[in-house]
N, C-alpha and C positions, 0 to 999 in steps of 0.2 A: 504494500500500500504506500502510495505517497500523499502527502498534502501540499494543494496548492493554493499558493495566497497570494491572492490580488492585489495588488500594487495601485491603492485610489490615484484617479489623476481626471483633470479637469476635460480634458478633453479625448476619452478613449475609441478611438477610429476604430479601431477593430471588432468594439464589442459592439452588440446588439440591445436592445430597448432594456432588457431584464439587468445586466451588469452595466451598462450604464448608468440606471438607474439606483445601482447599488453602491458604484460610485459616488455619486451624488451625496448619497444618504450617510456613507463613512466621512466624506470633507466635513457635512456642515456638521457631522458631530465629533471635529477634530482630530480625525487620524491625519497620521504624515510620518513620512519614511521612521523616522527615528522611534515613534508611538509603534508602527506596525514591529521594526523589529525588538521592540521591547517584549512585545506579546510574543515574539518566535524567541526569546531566551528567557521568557516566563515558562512559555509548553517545555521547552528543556531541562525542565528542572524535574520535571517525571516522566518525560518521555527523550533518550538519548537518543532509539534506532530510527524512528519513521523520517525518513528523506523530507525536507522541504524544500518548496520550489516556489521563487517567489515570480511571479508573469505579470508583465504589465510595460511600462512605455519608460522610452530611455530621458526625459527631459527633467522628473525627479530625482534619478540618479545623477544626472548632468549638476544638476543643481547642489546635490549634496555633495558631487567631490569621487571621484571615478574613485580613487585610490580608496580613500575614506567610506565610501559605502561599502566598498570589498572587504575591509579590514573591521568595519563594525558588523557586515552581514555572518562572515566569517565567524566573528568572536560569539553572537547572538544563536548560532548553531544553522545556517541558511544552508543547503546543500547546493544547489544549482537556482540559474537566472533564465525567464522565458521573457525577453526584450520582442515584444510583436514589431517595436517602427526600427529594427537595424538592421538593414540588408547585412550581406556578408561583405559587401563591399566595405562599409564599415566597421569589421572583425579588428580593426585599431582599436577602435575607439574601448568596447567592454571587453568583446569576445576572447582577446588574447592577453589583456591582461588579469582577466575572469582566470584564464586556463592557468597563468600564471602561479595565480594563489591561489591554485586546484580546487576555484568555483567551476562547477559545472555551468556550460551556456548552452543551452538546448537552443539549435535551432530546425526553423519551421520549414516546411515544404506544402505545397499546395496543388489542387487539380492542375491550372497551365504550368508547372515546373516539371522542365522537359530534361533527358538525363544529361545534355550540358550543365544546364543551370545547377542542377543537382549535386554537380562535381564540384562549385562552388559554395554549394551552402554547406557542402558534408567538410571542407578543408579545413576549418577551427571547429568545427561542430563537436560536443563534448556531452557526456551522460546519455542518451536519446536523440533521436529527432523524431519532434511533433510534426504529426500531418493534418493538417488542415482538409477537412473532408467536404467543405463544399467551396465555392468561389462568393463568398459573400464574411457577413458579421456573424459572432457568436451568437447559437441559440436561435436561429432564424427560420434555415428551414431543415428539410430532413434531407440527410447526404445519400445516396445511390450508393446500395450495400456494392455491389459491383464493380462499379466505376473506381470504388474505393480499393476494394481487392485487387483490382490489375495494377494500380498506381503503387499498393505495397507492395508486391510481388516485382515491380522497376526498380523499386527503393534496395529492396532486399540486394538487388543484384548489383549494390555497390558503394552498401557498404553492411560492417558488422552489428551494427548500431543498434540496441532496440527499437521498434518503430511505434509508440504510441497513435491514437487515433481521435482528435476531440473535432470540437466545432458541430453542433447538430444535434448529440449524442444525448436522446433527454431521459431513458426508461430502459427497468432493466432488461428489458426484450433486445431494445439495440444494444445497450451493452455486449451481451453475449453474443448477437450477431456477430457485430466486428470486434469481438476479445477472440474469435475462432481461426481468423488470419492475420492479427496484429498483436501484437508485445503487451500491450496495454490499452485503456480507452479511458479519457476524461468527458469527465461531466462537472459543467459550470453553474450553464446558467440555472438548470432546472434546480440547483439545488438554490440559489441565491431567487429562486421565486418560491419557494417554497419560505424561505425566508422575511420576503414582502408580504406573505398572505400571513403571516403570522408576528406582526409587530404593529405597533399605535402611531398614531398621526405622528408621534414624536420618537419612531423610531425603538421606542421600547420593547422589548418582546413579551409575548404573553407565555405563561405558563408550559402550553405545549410548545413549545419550537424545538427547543434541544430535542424531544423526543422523536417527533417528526423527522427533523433532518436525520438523525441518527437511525431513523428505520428505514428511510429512504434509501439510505449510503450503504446500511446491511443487505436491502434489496439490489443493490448492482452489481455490489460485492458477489451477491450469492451469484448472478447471472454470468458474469467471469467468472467466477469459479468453476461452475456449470460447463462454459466451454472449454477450458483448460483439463478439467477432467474429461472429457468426451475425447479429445486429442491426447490422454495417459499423461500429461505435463504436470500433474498434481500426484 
């Protein structure tokens, strides 16, 4: 299992209505880089093994200090970085001095990445690479089980990487679908709505929420799992 944690920011291109909107709702009630990693070296105090992954947009980091975000995510227990606006052209700027101080920088691959371009996003590419399974924002529409499999099976053939599979991915029926030819499978937004449907005008949560998301997450869980046992991988 890994956790990954959203990196709020004012302006997220990538994401779709649901984590935008969850965006939103973390600024006005005062996260910012330094608050998020306090709470990733709060979870570390009882939890050493679970991987974290922090994803989100490179202009908070920019802000905080390339060196210095690396050296406090580090310290805070951060495992790897999912920067959605840094091409690899840009692998300066975080990517290699990420690998440097053996932060993992996962980077993304997409439906139009064809296997040139691929040989450029795999070069600094480090822990994974995310595949982005449809051509649009997080949580929008539903990816083509298919279309998705032959673009893993291109991925596969060059490189060793694990291939994760997010972007779409809302229920544990798809989970399992694509955990059956992929490494792994993220799910964002459904759970960050599942979130919204259970907090007050002021952002406060009601009694059920923790349970909720947590039975949710045990539901996708089981649905990977499900598949990896059918393939003997468990």
């Amino acid at each position: 299992d890994i956790i990954e944690l959203g990196m709020p920011f004012s302006d997220p291109m990538a994401d779709g209505p649901a984590i935008q909107a969850g965006s939103i709702r973390a600024l006005k009630g005062g996260m910012t880089s330094r608050r998020l990693l306090q709470m990733v070296a709060e979870f570390r105090k009882t939890d050493r093994e679970t991987p974290i992954i922090l994803m989100g947009y490179y202009n908070p980091i920019y802000i905080y200090g390339v060196d210095k975000f690396l050296e406090d995510a580090l310290k805070a227990g951060v495992d790897g970085l999912i920067i959605v606006d840094l091409p690899p052209e840009e692998d300066n700027e975080l990517a290699i001095p990420a690998k440097a101080a053996r932060m993992g920088c996962i980077h993304l691959a997409t439906p139009t990445t064809d296997p040139a371009r691929l040989t450029t996003i795999l070069k600094n590419a480090s822990g994974f690479l995310y595949y982005v399974s449809i051509a649009g924002t997080t949580g929008t529409q539903e990816p083509d089980l298919e279309s998705v499999r032959t673009a893993i099976a291109m991925i596969r053939g060059q490189t060793d990487l694990p291939v994760a599979v997010g972007f779409g991915i809302k229920t544990p029926e798809n989970a399992r679908a694509f955990a059956d030819f992929s490494d792994a499978v993220v799910v964002g937004s459904a759970i960050v709505n599942i979130i919204a449907d259970n907090i007050d005008q002021e952002g406060l949560a009601n009694p059920a929420l923790e349970a909720r998301v947590l039975d949710f997450v045990k539901m996708l869980k089981a649905g990977v799992r499900n598949a990896k046992r059918s393939k003997g991988e468990e």
